[in-house]
C-alpha positions in Angstrom: 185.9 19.6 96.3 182.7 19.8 95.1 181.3 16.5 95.3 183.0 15.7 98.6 181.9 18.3 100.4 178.7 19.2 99.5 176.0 18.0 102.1 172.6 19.6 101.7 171.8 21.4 105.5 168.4 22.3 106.0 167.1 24.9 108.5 165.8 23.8 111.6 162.5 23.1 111.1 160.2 25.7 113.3 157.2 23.5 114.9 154.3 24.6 113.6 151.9 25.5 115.5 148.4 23.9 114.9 145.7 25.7 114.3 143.2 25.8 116.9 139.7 24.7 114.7 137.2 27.1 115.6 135.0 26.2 118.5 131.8 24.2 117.6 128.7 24.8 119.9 128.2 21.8 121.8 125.5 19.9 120.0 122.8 20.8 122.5 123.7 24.6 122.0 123.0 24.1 118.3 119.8 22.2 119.1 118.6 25.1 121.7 119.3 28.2 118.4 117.3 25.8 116.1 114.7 25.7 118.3 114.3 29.3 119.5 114.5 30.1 115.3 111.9 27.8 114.9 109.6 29.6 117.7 110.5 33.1 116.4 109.5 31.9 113.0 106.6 30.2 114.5 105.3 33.4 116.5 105.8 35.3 113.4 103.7 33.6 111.5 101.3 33.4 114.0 101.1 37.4 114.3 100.1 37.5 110.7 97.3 35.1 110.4 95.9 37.0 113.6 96.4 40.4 111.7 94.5 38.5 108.6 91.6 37.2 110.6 91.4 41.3 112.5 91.2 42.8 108.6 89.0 39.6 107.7 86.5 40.5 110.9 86.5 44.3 109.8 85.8 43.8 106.6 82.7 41.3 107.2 81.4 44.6 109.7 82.1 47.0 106.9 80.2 45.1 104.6 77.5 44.7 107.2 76.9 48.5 107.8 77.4 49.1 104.1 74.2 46.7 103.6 72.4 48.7 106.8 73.1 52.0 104.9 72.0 50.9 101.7 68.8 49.8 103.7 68.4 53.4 105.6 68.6 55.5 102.4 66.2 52.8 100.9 63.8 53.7 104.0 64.6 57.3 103.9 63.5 57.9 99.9 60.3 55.2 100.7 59.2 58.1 103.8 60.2 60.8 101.6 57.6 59.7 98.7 55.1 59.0 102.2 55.3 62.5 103.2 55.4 64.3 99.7 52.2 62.3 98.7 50.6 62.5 102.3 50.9 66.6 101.8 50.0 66.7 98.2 46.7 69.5 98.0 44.5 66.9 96.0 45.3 64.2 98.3 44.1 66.7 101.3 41.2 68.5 99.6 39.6 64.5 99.2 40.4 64.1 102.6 38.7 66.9 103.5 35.6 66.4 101.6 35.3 62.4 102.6 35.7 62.7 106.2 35.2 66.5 107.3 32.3 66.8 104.6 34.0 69.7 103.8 33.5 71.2 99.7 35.3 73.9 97.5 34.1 77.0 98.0 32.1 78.5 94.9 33.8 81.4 93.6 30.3 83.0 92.5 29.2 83.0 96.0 32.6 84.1 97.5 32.3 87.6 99.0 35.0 89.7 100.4 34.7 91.9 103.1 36.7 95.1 102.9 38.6 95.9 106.6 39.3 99.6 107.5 43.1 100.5 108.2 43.7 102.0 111.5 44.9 105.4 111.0 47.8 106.4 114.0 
């Protein structure tokens, strides 16, 4: 009875179902995201070299005013030594005796003349 009887019966077979493949963009969907990535990218990079040449312009104007300071102290310290030898006593007792004809008094000469206080 074994080998008569014996027939192999397989299940029936469940159709399978297929696997939907996941949904590609249409082609012209894909080319639209490339693009728009491209322009984001684009605009990006376009924000920083405007950034560099704004912190390129500031420093060319800091450098400038750094030069026009360096030029004002210069200035100041040249009027400083103007006015310190302008007020010197020997530069002002010459001037006095070149153009106001002017002379030192002679202590020998020199008398003083004594004030009486007021008494309240």
């Amino acid at each position: 009875m074994a080998a008569a009887g014996t027939a192999r019966v397989e299940a029936p077979s469940v159709p399978r179902r297929r696997r939907r493949a996941a949904a590609r963009p249409a082609p012209v969907a894909r080319a639209f995201g490339g693009i728009v990535w491209i322009v984001v990218l684009a605009v990006f990079l376009a924000g920083v070299v405007a950034v560099n040449v704004a912190v390129l312009q500031l420093n060319v104007r800091l450098d400038g005013l750094a030069r026009e300071r360096v030029q004002l102290r210069a200035d100041n310290a040249r009027l400083r030594s103007q006015l310190s030898s302008a007020a010197a006593a020997v530069r002002i007792e010459s001037q006095a005796r070149t153009k106001l004809g002017l002379v030192r008094a002679d202590p020998a000469t020199t008398s003083y003349v004594q004030l009486a206080t007021r008494q309240k």
